[in-house]
C-alpha positions as CSV (number, residue, x, y, z in Angstrom):
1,X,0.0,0.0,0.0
2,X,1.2,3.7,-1.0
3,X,0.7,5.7,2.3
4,X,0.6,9.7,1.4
5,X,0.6,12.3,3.6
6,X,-1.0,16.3,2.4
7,X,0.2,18.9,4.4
8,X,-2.1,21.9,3.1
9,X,-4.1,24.6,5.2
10,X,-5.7,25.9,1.7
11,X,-9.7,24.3,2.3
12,X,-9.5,24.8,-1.7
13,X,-6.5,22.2,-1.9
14,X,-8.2,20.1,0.6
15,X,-11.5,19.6,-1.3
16,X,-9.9,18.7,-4.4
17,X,-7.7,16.0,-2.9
18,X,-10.8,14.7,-1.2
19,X,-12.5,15.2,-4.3
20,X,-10.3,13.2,-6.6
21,X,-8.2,10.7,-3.9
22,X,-10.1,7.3,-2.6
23,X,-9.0,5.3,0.4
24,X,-7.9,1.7,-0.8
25,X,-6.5,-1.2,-0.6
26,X,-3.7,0.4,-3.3
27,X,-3.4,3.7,-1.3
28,X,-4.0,5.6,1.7
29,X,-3.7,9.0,2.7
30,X,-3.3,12.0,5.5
31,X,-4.3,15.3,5.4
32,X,-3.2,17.9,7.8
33,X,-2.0,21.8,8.3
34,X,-0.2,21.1,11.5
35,X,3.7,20.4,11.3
36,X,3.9,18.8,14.8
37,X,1.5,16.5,14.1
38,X,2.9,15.7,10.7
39,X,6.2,14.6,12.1
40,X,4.9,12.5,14.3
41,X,2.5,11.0,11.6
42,X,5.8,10.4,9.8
43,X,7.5,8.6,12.9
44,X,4.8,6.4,13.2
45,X,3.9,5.5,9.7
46,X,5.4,4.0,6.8
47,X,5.1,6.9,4.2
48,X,5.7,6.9,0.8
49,X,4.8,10.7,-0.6
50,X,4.5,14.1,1.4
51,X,3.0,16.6,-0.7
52,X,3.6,20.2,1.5
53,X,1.7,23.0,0.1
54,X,3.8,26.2,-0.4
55,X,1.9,29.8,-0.8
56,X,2.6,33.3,0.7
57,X,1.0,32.5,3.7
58,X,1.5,29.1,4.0
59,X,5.4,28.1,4.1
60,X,5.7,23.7,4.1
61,X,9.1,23.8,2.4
62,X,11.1,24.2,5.2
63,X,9.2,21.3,6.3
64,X,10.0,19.6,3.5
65,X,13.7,20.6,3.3
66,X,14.2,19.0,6.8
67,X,12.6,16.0,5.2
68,X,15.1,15.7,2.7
69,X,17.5,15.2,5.3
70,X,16.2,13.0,8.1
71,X,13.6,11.3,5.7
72,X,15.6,10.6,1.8
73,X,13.7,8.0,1.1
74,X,10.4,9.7,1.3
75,X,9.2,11.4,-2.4
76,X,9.2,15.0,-1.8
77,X,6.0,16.8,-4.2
78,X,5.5,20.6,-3.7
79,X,2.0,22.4,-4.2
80,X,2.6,26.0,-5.6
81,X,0.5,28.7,-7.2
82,X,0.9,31.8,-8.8
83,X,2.7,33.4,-6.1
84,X,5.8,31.8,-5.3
85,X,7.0,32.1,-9.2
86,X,9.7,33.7,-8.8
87,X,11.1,30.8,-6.1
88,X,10.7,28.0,-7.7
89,X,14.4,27.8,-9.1
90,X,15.9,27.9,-6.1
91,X,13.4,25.1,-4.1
92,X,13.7,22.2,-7.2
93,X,17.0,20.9,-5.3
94,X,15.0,20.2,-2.0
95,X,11.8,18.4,-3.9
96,X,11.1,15.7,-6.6
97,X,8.5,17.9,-8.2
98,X,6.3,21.1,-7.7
99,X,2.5,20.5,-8.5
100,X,1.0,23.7,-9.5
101,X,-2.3,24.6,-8.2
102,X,-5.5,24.4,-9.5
103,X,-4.8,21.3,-10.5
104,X,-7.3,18.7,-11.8
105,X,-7.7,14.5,-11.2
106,X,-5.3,13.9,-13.8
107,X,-2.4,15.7,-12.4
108,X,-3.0,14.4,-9.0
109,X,-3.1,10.7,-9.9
110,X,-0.8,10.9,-12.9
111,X,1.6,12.2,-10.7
112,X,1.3,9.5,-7.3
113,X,1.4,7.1,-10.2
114,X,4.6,8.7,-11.2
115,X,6.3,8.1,-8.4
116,X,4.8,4.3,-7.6
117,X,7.0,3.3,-11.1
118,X,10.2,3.9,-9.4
119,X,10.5,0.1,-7.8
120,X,11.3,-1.5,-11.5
121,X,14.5,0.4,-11.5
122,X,15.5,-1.8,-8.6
123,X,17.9,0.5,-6.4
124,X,18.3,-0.5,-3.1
125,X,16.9,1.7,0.4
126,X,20.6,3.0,1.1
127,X,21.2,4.4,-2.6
128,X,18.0,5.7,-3.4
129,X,18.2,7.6,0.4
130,X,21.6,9.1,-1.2
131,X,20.0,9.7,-4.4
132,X,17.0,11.5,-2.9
133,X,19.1,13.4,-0.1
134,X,21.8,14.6,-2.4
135,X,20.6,17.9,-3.8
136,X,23.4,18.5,-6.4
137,X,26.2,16.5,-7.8
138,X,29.2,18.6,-8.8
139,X,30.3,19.4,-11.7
140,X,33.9,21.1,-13.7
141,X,33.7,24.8,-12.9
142,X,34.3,26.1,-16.3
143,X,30.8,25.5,-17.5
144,X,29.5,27.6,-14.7
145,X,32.0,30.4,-15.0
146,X,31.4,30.5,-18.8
147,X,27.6,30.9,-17.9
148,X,28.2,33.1,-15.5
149,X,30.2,35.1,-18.3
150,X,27.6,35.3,-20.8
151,X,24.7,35.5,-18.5
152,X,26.6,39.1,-16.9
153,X,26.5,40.6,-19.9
154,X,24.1,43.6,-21.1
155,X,23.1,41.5,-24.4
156,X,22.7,38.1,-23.7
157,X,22.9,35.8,-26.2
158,X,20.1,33.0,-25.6
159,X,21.6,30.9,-28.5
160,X,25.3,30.9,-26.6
161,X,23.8,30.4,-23.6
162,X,22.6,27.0,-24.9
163,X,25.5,26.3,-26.5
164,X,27.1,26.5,-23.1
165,X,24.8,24.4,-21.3
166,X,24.8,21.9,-23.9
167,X,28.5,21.0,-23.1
168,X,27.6,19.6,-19.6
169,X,25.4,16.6,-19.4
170,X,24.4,17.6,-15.4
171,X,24.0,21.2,-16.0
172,X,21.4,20.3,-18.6
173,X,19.9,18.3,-16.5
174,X,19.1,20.8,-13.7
175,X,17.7,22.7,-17.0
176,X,15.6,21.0,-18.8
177,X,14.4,19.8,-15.0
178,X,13.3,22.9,-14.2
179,X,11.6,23.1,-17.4
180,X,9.4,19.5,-16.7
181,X,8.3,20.4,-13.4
182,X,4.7,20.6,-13.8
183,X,4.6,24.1,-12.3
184,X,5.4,25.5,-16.2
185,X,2.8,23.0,-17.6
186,X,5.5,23.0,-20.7
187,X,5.0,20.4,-23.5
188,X,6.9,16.9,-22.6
189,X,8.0,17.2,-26.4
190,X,9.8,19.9,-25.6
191,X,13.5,18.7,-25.7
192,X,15.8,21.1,-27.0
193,X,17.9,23.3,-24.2
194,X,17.5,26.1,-26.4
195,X,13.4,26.0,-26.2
196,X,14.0,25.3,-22.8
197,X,15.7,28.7,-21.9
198,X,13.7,30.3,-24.4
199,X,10.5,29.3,-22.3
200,X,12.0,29.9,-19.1
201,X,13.2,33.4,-20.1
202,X,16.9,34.8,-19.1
203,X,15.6,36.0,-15.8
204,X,14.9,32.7,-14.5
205,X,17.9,31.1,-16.0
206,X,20.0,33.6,-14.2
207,X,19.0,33.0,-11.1
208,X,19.0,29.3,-11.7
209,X,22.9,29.7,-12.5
210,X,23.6,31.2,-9.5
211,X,21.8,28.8,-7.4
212,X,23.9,26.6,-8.4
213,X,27.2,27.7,-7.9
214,X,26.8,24.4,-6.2
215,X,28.1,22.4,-9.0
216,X,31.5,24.4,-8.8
217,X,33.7,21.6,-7.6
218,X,35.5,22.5,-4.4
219,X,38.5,20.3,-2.6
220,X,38.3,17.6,-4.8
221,X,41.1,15.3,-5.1
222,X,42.8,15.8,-9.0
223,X,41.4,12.0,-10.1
224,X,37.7,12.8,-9.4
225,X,38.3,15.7,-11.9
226,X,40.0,14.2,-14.3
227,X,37.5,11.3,-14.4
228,X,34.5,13.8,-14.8
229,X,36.6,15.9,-17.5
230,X,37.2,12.3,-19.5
231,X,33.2,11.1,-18.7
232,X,32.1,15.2,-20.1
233,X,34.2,14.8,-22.9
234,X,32.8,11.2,-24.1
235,X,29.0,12.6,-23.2
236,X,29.6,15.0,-25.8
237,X,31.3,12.8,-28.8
238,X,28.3,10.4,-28.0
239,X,25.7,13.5,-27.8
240,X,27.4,15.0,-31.4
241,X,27.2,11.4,-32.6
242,X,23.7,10.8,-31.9
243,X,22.4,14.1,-33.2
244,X,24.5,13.5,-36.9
245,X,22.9,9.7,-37.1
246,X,19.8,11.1,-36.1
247,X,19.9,13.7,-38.4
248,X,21.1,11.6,-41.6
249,X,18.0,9.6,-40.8
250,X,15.0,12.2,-40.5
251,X,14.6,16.0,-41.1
252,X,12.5,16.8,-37.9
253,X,14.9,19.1,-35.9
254,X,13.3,18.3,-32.7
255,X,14.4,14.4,-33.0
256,X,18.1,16.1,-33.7
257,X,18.0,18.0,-30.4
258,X,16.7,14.9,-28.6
259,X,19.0,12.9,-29.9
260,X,21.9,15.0,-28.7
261,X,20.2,15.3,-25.4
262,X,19.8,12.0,-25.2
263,X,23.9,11.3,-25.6
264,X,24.7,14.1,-23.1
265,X,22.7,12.5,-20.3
266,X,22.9,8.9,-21.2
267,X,25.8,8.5,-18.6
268,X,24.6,10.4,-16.2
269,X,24.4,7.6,-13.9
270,X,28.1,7.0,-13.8
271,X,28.4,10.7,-12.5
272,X,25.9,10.1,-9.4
273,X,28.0,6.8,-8.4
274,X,30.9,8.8,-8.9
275,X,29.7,11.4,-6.6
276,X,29.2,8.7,-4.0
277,X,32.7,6.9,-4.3
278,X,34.7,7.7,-7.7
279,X,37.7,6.5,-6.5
280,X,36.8,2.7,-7.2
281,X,35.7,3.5,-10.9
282,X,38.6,5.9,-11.7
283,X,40.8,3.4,-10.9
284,X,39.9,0.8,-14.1
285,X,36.7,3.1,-16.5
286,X,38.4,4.5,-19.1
287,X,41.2,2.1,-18.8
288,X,42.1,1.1,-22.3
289,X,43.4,-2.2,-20.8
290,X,40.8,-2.9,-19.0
291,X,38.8,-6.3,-19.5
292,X,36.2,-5.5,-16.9
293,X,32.7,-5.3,-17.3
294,X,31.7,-2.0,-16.6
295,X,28.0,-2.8,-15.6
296,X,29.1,-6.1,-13.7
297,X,31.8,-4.5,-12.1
298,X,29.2,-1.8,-10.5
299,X,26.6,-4.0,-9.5
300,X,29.0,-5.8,-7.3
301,X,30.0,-2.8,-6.0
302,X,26.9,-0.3,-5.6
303,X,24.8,-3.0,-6.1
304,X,23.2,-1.4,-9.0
305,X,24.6,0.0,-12.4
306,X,25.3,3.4,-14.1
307,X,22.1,2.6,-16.6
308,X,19.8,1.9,-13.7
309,X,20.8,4.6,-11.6
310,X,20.8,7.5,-14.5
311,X,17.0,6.5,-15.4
312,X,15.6,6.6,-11.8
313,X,17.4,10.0,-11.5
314,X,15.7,11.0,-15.0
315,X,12.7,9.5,-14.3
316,X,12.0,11.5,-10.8
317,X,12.9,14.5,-12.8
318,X,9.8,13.6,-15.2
319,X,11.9,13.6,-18.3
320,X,10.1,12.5,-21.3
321,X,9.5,8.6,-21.8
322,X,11.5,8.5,-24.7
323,X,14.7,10.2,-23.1
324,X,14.5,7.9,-20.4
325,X,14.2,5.1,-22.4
326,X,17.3,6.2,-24.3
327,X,18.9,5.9,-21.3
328,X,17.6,2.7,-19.9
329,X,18.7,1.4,-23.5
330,X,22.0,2.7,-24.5
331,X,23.8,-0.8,-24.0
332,X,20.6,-3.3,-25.0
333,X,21.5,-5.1,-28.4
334,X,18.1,-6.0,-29.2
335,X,16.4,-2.5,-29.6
336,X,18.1,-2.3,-33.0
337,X,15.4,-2.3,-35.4
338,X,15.7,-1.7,-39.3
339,X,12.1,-1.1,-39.9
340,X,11.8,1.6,-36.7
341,X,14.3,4.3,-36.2
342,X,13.9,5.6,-32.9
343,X,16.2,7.6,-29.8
344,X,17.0,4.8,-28.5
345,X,18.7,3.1,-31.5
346,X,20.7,6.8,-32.2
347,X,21.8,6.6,-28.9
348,X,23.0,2.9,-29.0
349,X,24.7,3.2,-31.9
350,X,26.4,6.3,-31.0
351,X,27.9,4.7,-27.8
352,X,29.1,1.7,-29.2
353,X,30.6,3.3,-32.2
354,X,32.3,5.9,-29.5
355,X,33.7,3.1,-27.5
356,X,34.5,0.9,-30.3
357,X,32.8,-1.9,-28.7
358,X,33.0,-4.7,-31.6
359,X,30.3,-7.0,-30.1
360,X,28.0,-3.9,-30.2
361,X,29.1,-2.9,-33.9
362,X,28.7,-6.4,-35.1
363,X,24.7,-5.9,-34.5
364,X,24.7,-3.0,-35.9
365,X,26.2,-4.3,-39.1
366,X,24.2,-7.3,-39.1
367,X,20.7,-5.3,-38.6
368,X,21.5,-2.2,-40.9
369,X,24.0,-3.3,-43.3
370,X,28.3,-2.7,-43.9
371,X,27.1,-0.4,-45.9
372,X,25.0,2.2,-43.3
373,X,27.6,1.2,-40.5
374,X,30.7,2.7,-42.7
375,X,28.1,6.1,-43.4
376,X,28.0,6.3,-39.7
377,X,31.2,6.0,-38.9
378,X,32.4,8.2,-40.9
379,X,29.8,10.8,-38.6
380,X,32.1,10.3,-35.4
381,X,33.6,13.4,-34.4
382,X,36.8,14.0,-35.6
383,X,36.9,10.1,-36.3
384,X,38.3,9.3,-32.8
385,X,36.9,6.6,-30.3
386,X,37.2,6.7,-26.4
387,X,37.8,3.3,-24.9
388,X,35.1,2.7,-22.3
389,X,31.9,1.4,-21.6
């Protein structure tokens, strides 16, 4: 049973959810304006989802901010309205998503249902407590201090601006998350960084920027930057890759910006694992000598791999099914298909052309012909290939 817990003092908010919520055997909910008694409701019962409404006169993010810390585990949902705009950049680090209110049945449930889809990904209690309590993961401070650079300026250009984000797979991340939290109601189509800013408008990118000066790395040991400098720089050959395949196969601009967003974030679980111990991968990814199996070698030591861990972290961030899947997909064989072209297959290719991994390419050749394979190739940037899985 999914036990959920409201804490609203809005009677507005509390009809609806009465209105639209039934007690049953699937799930089971709380509602109440009182903080004391919400903590202890939390001590004594086993729950799943706290939404915590957040007005001008009604302030549950602190509450949930302290939940972050001493409950990880527990899916953190903000209810919003019209007049705490201007804050939502700087709360998305402390909640999963912001609901924005009025909101109808289909938001409500769509969104509980949401979050009940996380178990297939199979991460255990202890790493999806760090995944939920983390905030931020840190990233190489160039990318901020060129976007800080461009952003300062008197004429900004939006176009550079996405450029700039667009070199860092985490950075567009916390972007184009922004940009699917419910509170903008924007279009799940909507994949390109540049529409994304565009929609957002500079104002609210520039504050978003400087909230998170976060990413800046600060006393990190010289391996755990090199690491992320090599793991940036394959994100990108795979994100240019993907976009060119995708781009010799159809003339939609939209799938080319997908694609490349796709290839940019389809490692982004290797970054959180790094962020929780990169010592134990630096030592042997990227390793040209290296035999290991990269996925093997992290479920026997996080207990879960990179491709598991990136799609949870995408899929709490209500990315689009498709860019997930992408994801979930970029070292699966058996998505190839001749007769449907899709992310996924962009993606997959991309990788395994990047890496050079001949099992991989050996697929592609036998699904799509020597003949597509060698056009393909020929599409890797600057013809070079990074050893690693």
């Amino acid at each position: 049973m999914i036990k959920i817990l409201f804490i609203v003092n809005d009677e507005k908010i509390k009809k609806t959810i009465n209105q639209y919520l039934i007690p049953s055997d699937k799930i089971d909910f709380s509602i109440t304006d009182d903080f004391d008694q919400a903590e202890s409701f939390l001590q004594e019962s086993n729950v799943s989802i706290i939404f915590s409404q957040f007005t001008s006169k009604f302030d549950g993010l602190n509450f949930l901010k302290r939940v972050q810390v001493i409950h990880p585990d527990i899916y953190r949902i903000l209810i919003s309205d019209e007049t705490t705009k201007s804050k939502i950049p700087t709360v998305i680090n402390h909640v999963h998503k912001v609901l924005r209110f009025p909101f109808n049945e289909i938001d409500l449930l769509s969104l509980i249902k949401h979050f009940t889809q996380l178990s297939k990904y199979e991460l255990t209690p202890e790493l999806i407590n760090k995944i939920n309590g983390m905030g931020t993961v840190p990233v190489l401070p160039d990318i901020y201090l060129r976007l800080e650079r461009e952003l300062m300026k008197n004429e900004v250009s939006i176009s550079r601006v996405s450029d700039i984000i667009g070199l860092d797979s985490y950075i567009t991340g916390q972007i184009m998350r922004i940009v699917y939290s419910s509170f903008y109601n924007i279009s799940s189509n909507t994949l390109s960084v540049l529409h994304a800013i565009n929609f957002l408008g500079l104002d609210i990118v520039k504050n978003l920027v400087l909230y998170i000066k976060v990413f800046t790395i600060k006393n990190v040991k010289p391996y755990t930057a090199e690491h992320l400098k090599k793991l940036r720089t394959h994100s990108i050959k795979v994100a240019k890759l993907s976009k060119a395949i995708m781009n010799s196969e159809f003339a939609d601009r939209e799938l080319h910006d997908a694609a490349f967003t796709a290839g940019l974030l389809h490692d982004i679980g290797k970054v959180v694992l790094i962020h929780f111990n990169d010592k134990h991968l630096v030592e042997q990814d990227f390793d040209e000598n290296s035999e290991f199996n990269l996925l093997q070698n992290e479920e026997e030591y996080f207990g879960v791999n990179h491709i598991k861990v990136g799609s949870y972290l995408l899929h709490i961030w209500n990315f689009p099914n498709k860019l997930v899947e992408a994801v979930s997909n970029h070292h699966r064989k058996n998505i190839l298909n001749k007769d449907s072209f899709d992310l996924s297959q962009s993606v997959f290719i991309a990788n395994s052309l990047i890496n050079n991994i001949q099992e991989n390419i050996d697929a592609i050749k036998d699904v799509y012909g020597e003949e597509k394979l060698n056009f393909w190739k020929e599409l890797i940037p600057n013809g070079e290939v990074v050893q690693s899985n």
